[in-house]
N, C-alpha and C positions, 0 to 999 in steps of 0.2 A: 177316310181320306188319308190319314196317316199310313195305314196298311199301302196302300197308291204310293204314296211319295217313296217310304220305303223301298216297293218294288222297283221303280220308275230307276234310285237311283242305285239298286246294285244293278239294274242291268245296262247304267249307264257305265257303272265302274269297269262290269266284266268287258263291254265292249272297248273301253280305251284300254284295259291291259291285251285283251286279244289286237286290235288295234297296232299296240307297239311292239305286242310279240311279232304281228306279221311284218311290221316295218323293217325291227331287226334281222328277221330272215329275208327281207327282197335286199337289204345292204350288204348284207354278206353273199347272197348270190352275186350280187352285181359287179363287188366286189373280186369274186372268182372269173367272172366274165374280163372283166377289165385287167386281168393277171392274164389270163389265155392273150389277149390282145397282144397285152407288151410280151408275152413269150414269142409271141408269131414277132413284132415288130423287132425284136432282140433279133431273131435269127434269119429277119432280111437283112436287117442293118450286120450281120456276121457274112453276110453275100457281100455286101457294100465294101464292109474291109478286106475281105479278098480280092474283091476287081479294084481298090483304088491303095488298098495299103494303110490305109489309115485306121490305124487305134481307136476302139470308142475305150474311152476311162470310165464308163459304168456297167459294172456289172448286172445279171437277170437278178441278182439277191435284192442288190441298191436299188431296180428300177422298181420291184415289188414293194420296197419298202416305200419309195416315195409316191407308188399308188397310193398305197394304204393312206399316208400322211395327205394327199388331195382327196380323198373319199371321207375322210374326216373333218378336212375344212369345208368340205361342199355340205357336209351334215351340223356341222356346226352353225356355215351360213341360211340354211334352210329351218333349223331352229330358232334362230332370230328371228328370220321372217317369220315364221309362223305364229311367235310370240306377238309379232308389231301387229299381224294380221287380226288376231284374236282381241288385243287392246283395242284397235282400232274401230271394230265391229260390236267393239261392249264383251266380249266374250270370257270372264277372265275366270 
């Protein structure tokens, strides 16, 4: 029985670290999806200021940057939940 439990739980370990490896690769793709986005949306909005004249004050570097910084907090807040979720279910 002990040989069991043992097995049972490295193959619980390896699953949550493959688990969060894959997490962290579908965040950084998404991540890159979401930078193509605001490049395409940077250079309508550079159409917008040639037909109307108006200045945008953010640059493609700043808008990336302030991706990154909402793709952080969206994973931040999904961590919480996921914590309350697991409390909540007995899971801990």
């Amino acid at each position: 029985m002990s040989e069991d439990s043992r097995l049972r739980s490295s193959i619980r370990d390896l699953a949550m670290r493959e688990a969060k490896l894959l997490d962290s690769i579908r965040i950084a793709k998404m991540g890159q999806q979401i930078q193509r986005r605001v490049i395409v949306f940077t250079k309508q909005n550079d159409k917008l200021v040639e037909e109307t004249g108006i200045q945008s004050i953010v640059t493609e570097e700043e808008m990336k940057q302030y991706v990154d910084q909402v793709i952080e907090e969206v994973m931040r807040k999904k961590a919480i939940t996921n914590r309350t979720n697991r409390t909540n279910s007995g899971d801990t």
